[in-house]
C-alpha positions in Angstrom: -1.8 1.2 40.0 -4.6 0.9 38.2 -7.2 -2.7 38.2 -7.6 -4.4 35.4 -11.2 -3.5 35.5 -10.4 0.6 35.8 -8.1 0.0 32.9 -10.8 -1.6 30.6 -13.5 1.1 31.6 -10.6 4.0 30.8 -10.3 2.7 27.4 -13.9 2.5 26.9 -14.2 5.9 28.2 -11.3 6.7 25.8 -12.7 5.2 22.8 -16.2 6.5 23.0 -14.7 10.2 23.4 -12.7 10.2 20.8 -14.8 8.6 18.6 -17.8 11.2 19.4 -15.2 14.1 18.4 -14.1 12.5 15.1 -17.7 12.3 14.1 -18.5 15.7 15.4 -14.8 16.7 13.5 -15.9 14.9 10.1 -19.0 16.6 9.9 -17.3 19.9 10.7 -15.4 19.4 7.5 -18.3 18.5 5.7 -19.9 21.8 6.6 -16.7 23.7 6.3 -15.9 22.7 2.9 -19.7 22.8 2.0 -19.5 19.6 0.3 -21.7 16.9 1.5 -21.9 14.3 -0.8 -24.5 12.0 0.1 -23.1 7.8 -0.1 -25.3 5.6 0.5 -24.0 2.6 -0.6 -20.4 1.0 0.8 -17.2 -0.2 -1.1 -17.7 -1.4 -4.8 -21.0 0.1 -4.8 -22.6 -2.3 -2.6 -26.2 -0.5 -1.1 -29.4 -1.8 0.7 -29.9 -2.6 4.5 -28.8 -5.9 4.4 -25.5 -4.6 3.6 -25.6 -1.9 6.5 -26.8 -5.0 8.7 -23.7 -7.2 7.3 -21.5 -3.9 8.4 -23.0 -3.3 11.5 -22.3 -7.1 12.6 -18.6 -7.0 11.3 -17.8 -3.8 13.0 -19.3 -5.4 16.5 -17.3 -8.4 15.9 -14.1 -6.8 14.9 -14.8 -4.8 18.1 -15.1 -7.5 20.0 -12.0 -8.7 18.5 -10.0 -5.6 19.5 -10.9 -5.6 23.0 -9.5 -8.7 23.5 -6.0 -7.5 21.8 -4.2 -4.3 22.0 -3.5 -3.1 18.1 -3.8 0.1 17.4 -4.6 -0.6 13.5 -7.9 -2.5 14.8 -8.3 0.9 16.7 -8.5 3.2 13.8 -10.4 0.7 12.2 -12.9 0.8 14.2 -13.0 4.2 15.2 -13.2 5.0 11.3 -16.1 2.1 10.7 -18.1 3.4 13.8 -17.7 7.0 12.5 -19.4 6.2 9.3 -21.7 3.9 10.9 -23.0 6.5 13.1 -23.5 8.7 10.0 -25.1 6.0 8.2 -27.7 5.1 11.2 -28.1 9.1 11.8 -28.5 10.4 8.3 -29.0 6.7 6.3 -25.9 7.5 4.6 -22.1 8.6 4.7 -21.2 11.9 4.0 -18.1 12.2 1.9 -16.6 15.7 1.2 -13.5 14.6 -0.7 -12.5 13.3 -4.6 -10.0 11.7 -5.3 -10.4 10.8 -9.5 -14.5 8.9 -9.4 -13.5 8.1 -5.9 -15.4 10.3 -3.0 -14.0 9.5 0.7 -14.2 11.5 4.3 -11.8 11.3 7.0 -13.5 8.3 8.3 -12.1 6.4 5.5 -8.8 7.5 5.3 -8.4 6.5 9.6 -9.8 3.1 8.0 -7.1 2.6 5.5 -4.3 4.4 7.5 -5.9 1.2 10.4 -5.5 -1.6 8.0 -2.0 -0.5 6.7 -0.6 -0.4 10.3 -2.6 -3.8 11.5 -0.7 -5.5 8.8 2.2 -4.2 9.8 2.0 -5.3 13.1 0.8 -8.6 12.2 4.2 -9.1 10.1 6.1 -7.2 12.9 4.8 -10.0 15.3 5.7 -12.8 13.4 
């Protein structure tokens, strides 16, 4: 049986892996499909580095948040916010490679969405 302390440093481990080989994944798409449309701002059209700041201290708190709980919608969350925070603080921006109507998006932010949608569920599954 494993400590408590083994268990937390597994899913740290666990996290950090598989959130390397999304980003690495994501921008294989983005070279695949030859599309890398450039976003630099976030949701509504929202741009500058006080926004990326704002983002940067959400994601950390949210993150903070889901260590100290077990949902797997916090999960993809985060491992879909840290995905396109890492390409934000790499390239300065996001790279989308999908369109969906005026929309662009990446996997990133369909692993965000798919998060939020299951969180919510759990929340009302709880209660």
């Amino acid at each position: 049986m494993l400590s408590v302390k083994k268990k937390k440093r597994l899913k740290l481990v666990w996290f950090l892996g598989v959130l390397l080989l999304l980003w690495f994944w994501h921008g294989g798409i983005s070279d695949l499909l030859e599309m890398d449309i450039r976003n630099e701002g976030v949701s509504f059209g929202w741009s500058g580095l006080g926004v990326v700041w704002l983002n940067l201290g959400l994601l950390v708190g949210l993150t903070w948040f889901g260590w100290k709980r077990n949902y797997t919608g916090v999960n993809l969350i985060l491992l879909g916010g840290w995905v396109n925070m890492i390409d934000r603080l790499v390239f300065g921006y996001v790279r989308d490679y999908w369109q969906l109507g005026s929309v662009y998006n990446n996997i990133a932010d369909w692993i965000i969405s798919i998060g939020v949608g299951i969180f919510i569920w759990e929340l009302w599954k709880k209660r």
